[in-house]
C-alpha positions as CSV (number, residue, x, y, z in Angstrom):
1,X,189.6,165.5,54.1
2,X,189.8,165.9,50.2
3,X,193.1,164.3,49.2
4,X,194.2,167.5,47.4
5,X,194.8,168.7,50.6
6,X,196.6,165.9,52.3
7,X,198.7,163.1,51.4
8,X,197.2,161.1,49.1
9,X,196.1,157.7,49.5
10,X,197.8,154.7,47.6
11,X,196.7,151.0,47.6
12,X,199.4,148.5,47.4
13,X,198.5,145.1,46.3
14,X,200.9,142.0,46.1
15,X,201.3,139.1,48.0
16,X,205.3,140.2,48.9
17,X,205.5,140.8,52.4
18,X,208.4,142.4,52.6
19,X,207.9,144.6,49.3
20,X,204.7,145.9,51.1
21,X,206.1,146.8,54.6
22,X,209.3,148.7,52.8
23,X,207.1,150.5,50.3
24,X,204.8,151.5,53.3
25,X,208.1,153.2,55.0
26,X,209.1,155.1,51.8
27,X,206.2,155.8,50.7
28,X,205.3,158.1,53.3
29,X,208.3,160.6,53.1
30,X,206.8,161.6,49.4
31,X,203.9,162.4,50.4
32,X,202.0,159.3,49.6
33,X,199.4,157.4,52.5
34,X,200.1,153.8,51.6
35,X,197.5,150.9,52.4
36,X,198.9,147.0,51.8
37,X,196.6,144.1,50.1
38,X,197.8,140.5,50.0
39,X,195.0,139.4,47.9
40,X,192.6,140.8,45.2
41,X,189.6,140.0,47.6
42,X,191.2,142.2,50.5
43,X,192.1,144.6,48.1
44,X,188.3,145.6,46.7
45,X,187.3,145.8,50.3
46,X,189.8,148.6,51.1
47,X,188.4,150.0,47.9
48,X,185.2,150.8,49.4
49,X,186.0,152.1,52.9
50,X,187.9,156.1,53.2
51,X,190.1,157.3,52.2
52,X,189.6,155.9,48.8
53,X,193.1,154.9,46.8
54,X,193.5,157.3,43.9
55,X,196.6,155.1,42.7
56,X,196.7,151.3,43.1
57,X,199.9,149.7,42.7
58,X,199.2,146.0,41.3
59,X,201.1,142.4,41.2
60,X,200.6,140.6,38.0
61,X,200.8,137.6,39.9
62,X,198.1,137.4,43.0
63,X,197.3,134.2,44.6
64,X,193.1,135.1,43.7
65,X,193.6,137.0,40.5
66,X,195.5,138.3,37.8
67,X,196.6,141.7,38.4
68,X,195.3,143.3,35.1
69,X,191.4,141.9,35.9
70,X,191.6,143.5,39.5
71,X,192.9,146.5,37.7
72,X,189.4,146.3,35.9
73,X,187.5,145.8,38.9
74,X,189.5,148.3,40.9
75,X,188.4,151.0,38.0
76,X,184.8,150.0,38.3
77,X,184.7,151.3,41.4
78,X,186.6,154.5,41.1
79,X,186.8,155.7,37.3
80,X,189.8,158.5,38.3
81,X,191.6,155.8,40.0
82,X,195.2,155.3,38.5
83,X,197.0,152.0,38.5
84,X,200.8,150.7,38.8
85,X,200.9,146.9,37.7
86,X,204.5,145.7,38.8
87,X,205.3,142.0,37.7
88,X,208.5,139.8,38.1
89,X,208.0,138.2,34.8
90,X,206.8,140.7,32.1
91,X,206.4,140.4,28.8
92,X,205.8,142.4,25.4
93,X,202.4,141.3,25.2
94,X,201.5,142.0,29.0
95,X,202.5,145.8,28.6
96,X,200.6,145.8,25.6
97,X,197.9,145.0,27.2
98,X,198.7,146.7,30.6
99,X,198.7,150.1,29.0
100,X,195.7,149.8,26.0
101,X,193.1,147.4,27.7
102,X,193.8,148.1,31.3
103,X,195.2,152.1,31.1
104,X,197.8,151.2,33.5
105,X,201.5,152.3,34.2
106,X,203.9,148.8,33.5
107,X,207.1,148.3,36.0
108,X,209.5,145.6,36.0
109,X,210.7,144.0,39.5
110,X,213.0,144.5,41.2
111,X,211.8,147.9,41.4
112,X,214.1,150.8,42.4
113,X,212.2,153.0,44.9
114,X,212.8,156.2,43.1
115,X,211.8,154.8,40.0
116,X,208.8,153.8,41.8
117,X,208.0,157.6,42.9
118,X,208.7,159.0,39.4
119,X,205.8,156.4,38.2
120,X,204.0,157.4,41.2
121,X,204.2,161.4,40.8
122,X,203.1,160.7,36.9
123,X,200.1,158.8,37.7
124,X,199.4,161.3,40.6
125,X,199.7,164.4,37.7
126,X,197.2,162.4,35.3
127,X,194.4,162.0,38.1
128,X,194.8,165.6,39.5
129,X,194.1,166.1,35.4
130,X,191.5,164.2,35.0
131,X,189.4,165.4,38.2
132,X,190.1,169.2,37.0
133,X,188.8,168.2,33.7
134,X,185.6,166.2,35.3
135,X,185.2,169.4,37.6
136,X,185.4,171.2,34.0
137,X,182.6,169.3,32.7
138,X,180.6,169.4,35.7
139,X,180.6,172.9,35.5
140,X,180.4,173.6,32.2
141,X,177.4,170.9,32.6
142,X,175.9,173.0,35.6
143,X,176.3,176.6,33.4
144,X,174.9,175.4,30.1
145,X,171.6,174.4,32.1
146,X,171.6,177.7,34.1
147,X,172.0,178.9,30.6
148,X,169.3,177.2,28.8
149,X,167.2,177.2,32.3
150,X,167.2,181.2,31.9
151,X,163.3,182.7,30.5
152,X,164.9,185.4,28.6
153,X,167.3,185.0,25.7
154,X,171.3,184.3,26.3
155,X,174.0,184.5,23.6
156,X,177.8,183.9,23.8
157,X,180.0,185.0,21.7
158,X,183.6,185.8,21.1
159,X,185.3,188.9,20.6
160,X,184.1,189.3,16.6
161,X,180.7,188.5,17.7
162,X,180.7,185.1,16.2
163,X,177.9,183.2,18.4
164,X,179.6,180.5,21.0
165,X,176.3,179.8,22.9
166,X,172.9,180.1,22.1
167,X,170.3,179.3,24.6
168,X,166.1,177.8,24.7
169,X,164.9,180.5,25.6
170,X,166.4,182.4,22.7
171,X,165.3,179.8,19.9
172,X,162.1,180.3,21.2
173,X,161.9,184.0,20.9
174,X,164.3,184.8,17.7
175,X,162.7,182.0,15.9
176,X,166.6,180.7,15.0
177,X,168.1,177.0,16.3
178,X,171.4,177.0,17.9
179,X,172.6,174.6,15.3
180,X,172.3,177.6,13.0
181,X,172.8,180.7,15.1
182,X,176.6,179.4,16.5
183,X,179.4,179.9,14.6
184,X,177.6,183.1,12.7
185,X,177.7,186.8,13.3
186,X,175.2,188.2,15.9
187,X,175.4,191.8,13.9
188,X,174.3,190.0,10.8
189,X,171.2,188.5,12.4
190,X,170.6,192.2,13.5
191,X,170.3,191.0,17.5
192,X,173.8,193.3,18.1
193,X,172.9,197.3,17.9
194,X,175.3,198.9,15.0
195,X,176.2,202.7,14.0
196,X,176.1,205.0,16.8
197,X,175.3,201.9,19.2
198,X,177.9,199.9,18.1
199,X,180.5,201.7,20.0
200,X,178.5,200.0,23.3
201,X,179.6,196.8,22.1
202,X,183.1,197.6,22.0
203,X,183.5,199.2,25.1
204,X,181.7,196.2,26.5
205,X,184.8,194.0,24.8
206,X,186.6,196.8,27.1
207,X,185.5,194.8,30.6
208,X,182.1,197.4,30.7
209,X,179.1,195.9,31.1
210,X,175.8,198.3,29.8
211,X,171.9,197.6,30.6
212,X,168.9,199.2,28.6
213,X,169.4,199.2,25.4
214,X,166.3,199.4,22.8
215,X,166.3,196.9,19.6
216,X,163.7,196.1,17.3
217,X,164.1,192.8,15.5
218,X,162.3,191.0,12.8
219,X,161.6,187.4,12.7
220,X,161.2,185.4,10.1
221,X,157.7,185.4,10.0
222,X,157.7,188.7,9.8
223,X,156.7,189.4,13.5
224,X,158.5,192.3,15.3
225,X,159.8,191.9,18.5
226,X,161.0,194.5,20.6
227,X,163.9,193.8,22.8
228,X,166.0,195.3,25.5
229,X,169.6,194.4,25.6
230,X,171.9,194.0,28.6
231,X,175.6,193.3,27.3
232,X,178.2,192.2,29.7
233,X,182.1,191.3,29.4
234,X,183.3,187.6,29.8
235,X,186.8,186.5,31.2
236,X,187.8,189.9,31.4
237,X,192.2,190.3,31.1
238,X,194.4,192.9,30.8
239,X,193.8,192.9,27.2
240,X,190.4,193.1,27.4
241,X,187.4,190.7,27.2
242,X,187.6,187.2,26.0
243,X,183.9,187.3,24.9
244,X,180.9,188.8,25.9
245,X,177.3,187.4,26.9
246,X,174.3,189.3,25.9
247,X,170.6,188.8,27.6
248,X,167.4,190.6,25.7
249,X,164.3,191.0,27.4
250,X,161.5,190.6,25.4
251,X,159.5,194.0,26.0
252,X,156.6,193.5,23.2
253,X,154.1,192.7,25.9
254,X,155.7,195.4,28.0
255,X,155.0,197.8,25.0
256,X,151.7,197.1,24.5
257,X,150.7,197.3,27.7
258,X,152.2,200.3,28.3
259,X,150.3,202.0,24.7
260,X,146.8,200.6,26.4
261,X,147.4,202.5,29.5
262,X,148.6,205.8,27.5
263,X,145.2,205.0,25.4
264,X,143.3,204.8,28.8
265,X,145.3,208.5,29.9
266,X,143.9,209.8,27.2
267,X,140.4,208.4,27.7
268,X,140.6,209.6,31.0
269,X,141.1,212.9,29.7
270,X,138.8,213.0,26.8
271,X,136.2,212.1,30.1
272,X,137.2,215.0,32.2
273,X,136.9,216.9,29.1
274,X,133.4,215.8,27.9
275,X,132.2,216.0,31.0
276,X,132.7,219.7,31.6
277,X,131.5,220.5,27.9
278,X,128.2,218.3,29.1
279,X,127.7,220.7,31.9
280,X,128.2,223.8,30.1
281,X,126.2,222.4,27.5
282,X,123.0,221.0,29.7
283,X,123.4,224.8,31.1
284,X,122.7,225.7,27.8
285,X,120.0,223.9,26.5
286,X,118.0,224.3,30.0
287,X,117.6,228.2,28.9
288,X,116.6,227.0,25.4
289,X,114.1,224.8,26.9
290,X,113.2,227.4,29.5
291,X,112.7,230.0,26.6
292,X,110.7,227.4,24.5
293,X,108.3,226.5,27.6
294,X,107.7,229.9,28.0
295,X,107.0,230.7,24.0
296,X,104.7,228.1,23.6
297,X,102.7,229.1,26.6
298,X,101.3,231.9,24.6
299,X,98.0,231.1,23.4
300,X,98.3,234.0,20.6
301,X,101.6,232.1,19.0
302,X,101.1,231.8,15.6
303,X,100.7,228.0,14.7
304,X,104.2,227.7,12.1
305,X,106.2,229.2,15.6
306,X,104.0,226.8,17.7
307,X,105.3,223.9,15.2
308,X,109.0,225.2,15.2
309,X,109.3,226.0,18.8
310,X,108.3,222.3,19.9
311,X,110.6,221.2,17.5
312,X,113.3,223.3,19.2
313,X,112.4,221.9,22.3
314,X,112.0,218.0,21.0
315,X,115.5,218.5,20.5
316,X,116.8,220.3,23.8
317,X,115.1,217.4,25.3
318,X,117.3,214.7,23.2
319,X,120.1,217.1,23.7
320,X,119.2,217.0,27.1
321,X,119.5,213.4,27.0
322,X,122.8,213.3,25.4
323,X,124.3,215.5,28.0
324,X,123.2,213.3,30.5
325,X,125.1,209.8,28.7
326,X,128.1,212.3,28.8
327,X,128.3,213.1,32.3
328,X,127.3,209.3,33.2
329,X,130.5,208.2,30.7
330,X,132.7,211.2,32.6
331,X,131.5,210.0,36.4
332,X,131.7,206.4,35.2
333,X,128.5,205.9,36.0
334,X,126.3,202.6,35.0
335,X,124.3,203.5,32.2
336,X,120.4,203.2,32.3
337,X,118.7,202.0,29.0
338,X,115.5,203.1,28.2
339,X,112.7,201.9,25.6
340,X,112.5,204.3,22.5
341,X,110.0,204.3,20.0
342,X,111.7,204.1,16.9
343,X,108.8,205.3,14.3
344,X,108.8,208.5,17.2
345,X,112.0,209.3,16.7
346,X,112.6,208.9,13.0
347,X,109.4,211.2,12.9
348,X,110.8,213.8,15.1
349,X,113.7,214.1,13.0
350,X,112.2,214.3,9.8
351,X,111.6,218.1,9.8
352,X,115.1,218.7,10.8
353,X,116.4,216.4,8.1
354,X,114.0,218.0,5.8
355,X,114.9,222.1,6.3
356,X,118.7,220.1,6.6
357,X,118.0,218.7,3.0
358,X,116.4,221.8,1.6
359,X,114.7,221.8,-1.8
360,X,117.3,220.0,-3.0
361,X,116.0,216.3,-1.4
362,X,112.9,215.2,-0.6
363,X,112.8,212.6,2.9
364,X,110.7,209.7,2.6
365,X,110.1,207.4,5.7
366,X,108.7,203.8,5.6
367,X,107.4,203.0,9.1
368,X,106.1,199.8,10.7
369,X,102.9,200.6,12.5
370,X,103.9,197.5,15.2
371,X,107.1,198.6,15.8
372,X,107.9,197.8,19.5
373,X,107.9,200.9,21.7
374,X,107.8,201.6,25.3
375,X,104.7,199.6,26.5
376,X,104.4,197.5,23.5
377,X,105.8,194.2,22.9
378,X,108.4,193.1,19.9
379,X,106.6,191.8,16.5
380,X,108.2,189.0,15.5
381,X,109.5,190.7,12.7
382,X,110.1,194.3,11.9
383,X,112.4,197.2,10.2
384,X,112.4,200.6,9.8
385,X,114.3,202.0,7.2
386,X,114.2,205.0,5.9
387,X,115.3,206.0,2.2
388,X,116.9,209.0,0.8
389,X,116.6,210.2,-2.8
């Protein structure tokens, strides 16, 4: 059982028989659990068996040892314990010594019982102290790392927005070191959301706590990083909230992910899209080319209709060809590469180019006779490039 919630334990240590057995009879009626030590050597053994003493009361004068070094050895093993050192014979020097080197109380014997208790009830205030303040650390200990453990940003601060904690995770991401982040104003680093916004905050100092808000902040090296801010009171009280703690999310990725997959909606849609203009159009051109078969079947065609008509159907038959890449991009289909014959196609387009160009230009092609083309094999070298003039 903790000895907060029972009597606590007390080691009494002195070689006086009958100063032990009376002590161990009063004792008792203050609350106290008293355990007697005639020497120094049977007093570290009670040290390390339950319930540890959280107050030793001490003889100066011990048939082993001097009181003040087992006081030194007693605190080894128990940092929190408090100790009495009672001597017959005391001296200026000895309390001087008793209360700087040691930390120990100092009474004179004969010792009056109540006094005894007073000293006893003091030294039992100053260890109930001291373990609230190591539970304090241990705490604040354990928070700071759940603090600085955390993957998205944490600040502290006070009810003016002055920073009080600034954790890893939101050095990393503003770009700013604690050193020089606490102390200063979160609204001047532009991490706190003002105007309109701004009255978030303050209701937050109010005991609310708010989720989703939107900030854009600027590092130093010139990135942007989009955040979203959760704000939350601290130690709320009747007069409001002692402080506040604020966690950002760091939504940049978030963003851009998000902009792909609207860019991919919209390629999705420009599919759908092309693909029903490819069908309309390959309805299209299949009359043209119908039309164009059936116009150049006539053997009394004059020969200039003969030469415009294939051209009109060269080019349903690349239209054709285009239609057909469109539906296979709509349906997702693999694509199929075929071998073209460059100095073939260039040709083919140069009497379009030319009625394009008019009177106005005049097209000029430079062709390379081995120019790979379905059938052939590569040259080792080749271009084909045609100049305009």
């Amino acid at each position: 059982m903790s000895p907060l919630a029972s009597e606590l334990p007390v080691l009494l240590v002195d070689d006086d028989l009958a100063l032990t057995r009376t002590l161990e009879d009063i004792l008792p009626l203050h609350g106290f659990q008293p355990r007697a030590a005639q020497t120094a050597r049977t007093a570290l053994q009670l040290m390390g068996t339950p319930p540890r003493p959280v107050i030793a009361v001490v003889d100066l004068r011990l048939p082993d040892m001097d009181g003040l070094d087992l006081a030194a050895q007693l605190h080894t093993h128990s940092r929190e314990l408090e100790v009495v050192i009672l001597t017959g014979n005391g001296s200026i020097e000895t309390a001087v010594r008793a209360f700087r080197d040691k930390n120990c109380d100092y009474l004179l014997k004969p010792v009056d019982p109540e006094q005894l208790v007073r000293a006893l009830r003091t030294a039992e205030s100053r260890w109930r102290l001291r373990l609230a303040q190591n539970e304090l650390k241990k705490t604040q200990s354990l928070l700071g790392g759940v603090f600085d453990a955390s993957p998205l940003p944490m600040v502290a601060v006070d009810q003016e927005f002055q920073v009080q904690l600034w954790s890893k995770a939101a050095e990393t991401v503003f770009g700013i070191g604690a050193e020089e982040a606490i102390g200063t104003s979160l609204i001047d680093w532009g991490l706190a959301p003002r105007n309109e916004a701004g009255a978030v905050l303050s209701a937050a100092k109010r005991g609310r706590s708010f989720t989703g808000i939107d900030l854009i902040f600027a590092r130093r090296d010139g990135r942007s990083v989009d955040l979203r801010l959760s704000v939350a009171p601290l130690n709320g009280t009747a007069n409001g909230a002692a402080g506040l703690v604020l966690v950002y999310e760091d939504t940049s990725e978030r963003r851009r992910i998000e902009e792909r997959l609207q860019d991919a909606q919209r390629l999705d849609a420009l599919g759908r899209l092309a693909g029903g203009v490819a069908h309309d159009f390959a309805n299209l051109l299949a009359v043209i080319l119908g039309e164009a078969d059936v116009a150049l079947a006539d053997p009394t065609l004059p020969h200039p209709f003969v030469e415009s008509l294939t051209a009109v159907r060269d080019a349903a038959h690349r239209g054709s060809g285009l239609t057909r890449q469109l539906l296979s991009f709509a349906r997702r289909q693999p694509s199929e590469p075929t071998l073209e014959d460059v100095n073939e196609v260039v040709t083919n387009g140069r009497r379009l180019l030319q009625r394009l160009a008019g009177g106005q230009a005049r097209v000029k092609m430079h062709l390379v006779p081995t120019l790979a083309g379905p059938g052939r094999p590569r040259p080792a070298s080749s271009r084909c490039s045609p100049t305009w003039w």
